[in-house]
Every structure is written in structure tokens, then in C-alpha cells.
N, C-alpha and C positions, 0 to 999 in steps of 0.2 A: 049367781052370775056365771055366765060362761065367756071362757076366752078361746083365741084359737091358735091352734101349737100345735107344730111340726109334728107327728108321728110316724115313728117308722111301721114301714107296711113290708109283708113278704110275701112275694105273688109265685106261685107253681106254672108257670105253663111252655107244654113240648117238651119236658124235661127239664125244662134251667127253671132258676132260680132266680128271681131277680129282689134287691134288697131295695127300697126306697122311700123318699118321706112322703108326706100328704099334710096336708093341715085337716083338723079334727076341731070341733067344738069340745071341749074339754070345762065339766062342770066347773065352778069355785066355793066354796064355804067357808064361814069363818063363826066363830061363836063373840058377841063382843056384848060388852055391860053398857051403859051410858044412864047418865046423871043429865036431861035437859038442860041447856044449857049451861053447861058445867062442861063437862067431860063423857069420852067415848074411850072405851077401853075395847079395843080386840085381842082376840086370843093367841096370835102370832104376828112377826112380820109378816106375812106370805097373807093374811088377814085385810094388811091397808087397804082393799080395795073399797072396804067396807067405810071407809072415812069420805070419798066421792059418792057412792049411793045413799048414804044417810045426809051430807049434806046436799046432796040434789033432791029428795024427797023433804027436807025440811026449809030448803033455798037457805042455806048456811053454808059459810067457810069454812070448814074442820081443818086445820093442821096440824100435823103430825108436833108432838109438844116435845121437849130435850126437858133433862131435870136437871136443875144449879144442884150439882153434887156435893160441892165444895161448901156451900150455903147450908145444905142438909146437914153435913157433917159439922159443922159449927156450932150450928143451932144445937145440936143432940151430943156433942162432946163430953156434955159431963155424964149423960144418962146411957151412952151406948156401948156398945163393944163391939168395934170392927175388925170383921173377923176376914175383910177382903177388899184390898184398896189396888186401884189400877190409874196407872199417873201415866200425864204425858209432857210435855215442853217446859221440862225440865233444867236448867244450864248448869250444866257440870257431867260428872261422869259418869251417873243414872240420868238418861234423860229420859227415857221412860218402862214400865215394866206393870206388871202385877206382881202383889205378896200375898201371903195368906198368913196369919196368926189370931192371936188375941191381943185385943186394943193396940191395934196398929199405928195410931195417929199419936200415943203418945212411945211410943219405942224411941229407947236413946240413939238409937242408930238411924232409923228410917223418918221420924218424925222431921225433921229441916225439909228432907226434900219432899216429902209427902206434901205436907204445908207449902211449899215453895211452889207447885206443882199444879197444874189443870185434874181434873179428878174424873174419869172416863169409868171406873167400873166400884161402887161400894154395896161391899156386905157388911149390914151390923146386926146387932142383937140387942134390943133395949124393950125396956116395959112398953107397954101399949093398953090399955082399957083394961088393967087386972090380972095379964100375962104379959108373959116372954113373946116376944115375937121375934123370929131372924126372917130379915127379908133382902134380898140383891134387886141391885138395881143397877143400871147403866146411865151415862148422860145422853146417849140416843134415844129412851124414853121406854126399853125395857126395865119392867117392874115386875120382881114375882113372892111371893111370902111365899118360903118354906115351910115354919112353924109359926101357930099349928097348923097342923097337914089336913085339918078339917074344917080351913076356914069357908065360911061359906058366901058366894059372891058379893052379895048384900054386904056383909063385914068386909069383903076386900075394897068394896066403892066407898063404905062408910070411911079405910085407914087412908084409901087417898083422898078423902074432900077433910080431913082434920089433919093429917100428915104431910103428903104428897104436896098437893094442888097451889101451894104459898112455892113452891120450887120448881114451876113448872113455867118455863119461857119457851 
């Protein structure tokens, strides 16, 4: 895909100098996975474009999905360790933040308001197909497995149509 964005340009002539922009066609790419009718995964934000080309080439609606964070972590409370919780609208005198630890959601200090809380950014670590898996994820729809660091795409579309996909509004 190409877009087209201001450039700046630097012209020589008579001796001056002159600095100025131009618009340039400026390539795009993105690398993304997809499950028909299921789910499209791109490789970044700066990627979305790639959600209006595939669904004009297949005459489908793609939307960008958000994940029920707070759902995930429920569901996988007894099995997980969250090792990174990010809250927001909050009432009282954390109303929002990030933490980082081990098993965050039951901590005697942070668990009330965690639980009380909208849930915008979770790291955990729980089993998965036979291993450890740690994976972050967001409720804007960032999703990335850390470990293992050798997963291979295939395995990352498979953790989100058995994992992911039931948290996806």
C-alpha cells in the first residue's frame, strides 16, 4: 500500500538554501496472520491498514477487536501468575497505574483495587499445551507471547483461537 506524507526536501540553488516539504508516495507494509473468518492478526499498530485491504478484497467488515482483560484474568486466576497489571477508573486514591510483580491479583495490598478496577494492560505466566507460556497483552487489542521466544506463527494463531478469541469484543 502506499500513502502520501509530507517530505521534507533540500533544494541548492544561486547559493541559498532552501528547506521545504513536498508530498511523496511513501510505500506501507505490514506482516499479519489470519484464521478466515475468525480473526486477522497484524504485526503492529502502524499495520491496521491491512484490516480495510483484506476486508475489501474479501467484501467483509474487520474490526479492530479490544480484549475483556478482566474476564481473562478470572477465568485463569487459579492457573496464572501475573506478573503485570495496568488499571484504570479506579474510586479512591489509586485510580489508576501499572504494577509489576508475582501474582499480582492476589497481593494483600493491591488485590481490592486491582479487582475493583477496569483492567488496560495484563502480563501472566500460566501453562499452555505442555509449557510455560508468559504473554502481555492490552485491552486495545495488543497481544504478544514472550515465552517461548520460538513460537512459531501457526502456534501463536492456534493460543489465540483456544485462549484469546472467547475475550475478544
Amino acid at each position: 500500500m502506499e500513502q502520501v506524507k509530507d517530505r521534507e526536501q533540500v533544494m541548492i540553488q544561486n547559493g541559498e538554501i532552501s528547506i521545504y516539504e513536498e508530498p511523496q508516495k511513501v510505500p506501507s507494509y505490514t506482516e499479519f496472520l489470519t484464521v478466515p473468518g475468525e480473526v486477522v492478526v497484524v504485526d503492529s499498530g502502524a499495520g491496521s491498514f491491512a484490516y480495510s485491504m483484506i476486508g475489501s478484497q474479501t467484501n467483509t467488515n474487520i474490526e479492530r477487536a479490544e480484549i475483556n482483560l478482566s474476564g481473562f484474568a478470572a477465568d485463569h486466576e487459579d492457573d496464572s501468575d501475573p506478573w503485570k497489571v495496568g488499571f484504570y477508573g479506579h474510586l479512591g486514591n489509586a485510580e489508576n497505574g501499572v504494577v509489576h510483580g508475582t501474582d499480582l491479583l492476589s497481593d494483600d495490598e493491591l488485590s481490592g483495587v486491582l479487582h475493583e478496577s477496569n483492567l488496560n494492560q495484563l502480563g501472566v505466566e500460566y501453562p499452555y499445551d505442555g509449557q510455560m507460556l508468559k504473554a502481555n497483552m492490552a485491552e486495545s487489542g495488543y497481544f504478544e507471547i514472550y515465552q517461548p521466544s520460538n513460537y512459531e506463527s501457526k502456534d501463536y494463531l492456534q493460543f489465540i483461537l483456544d485462549e484469546v478469541i472467547h475475550y475478544l469484543k
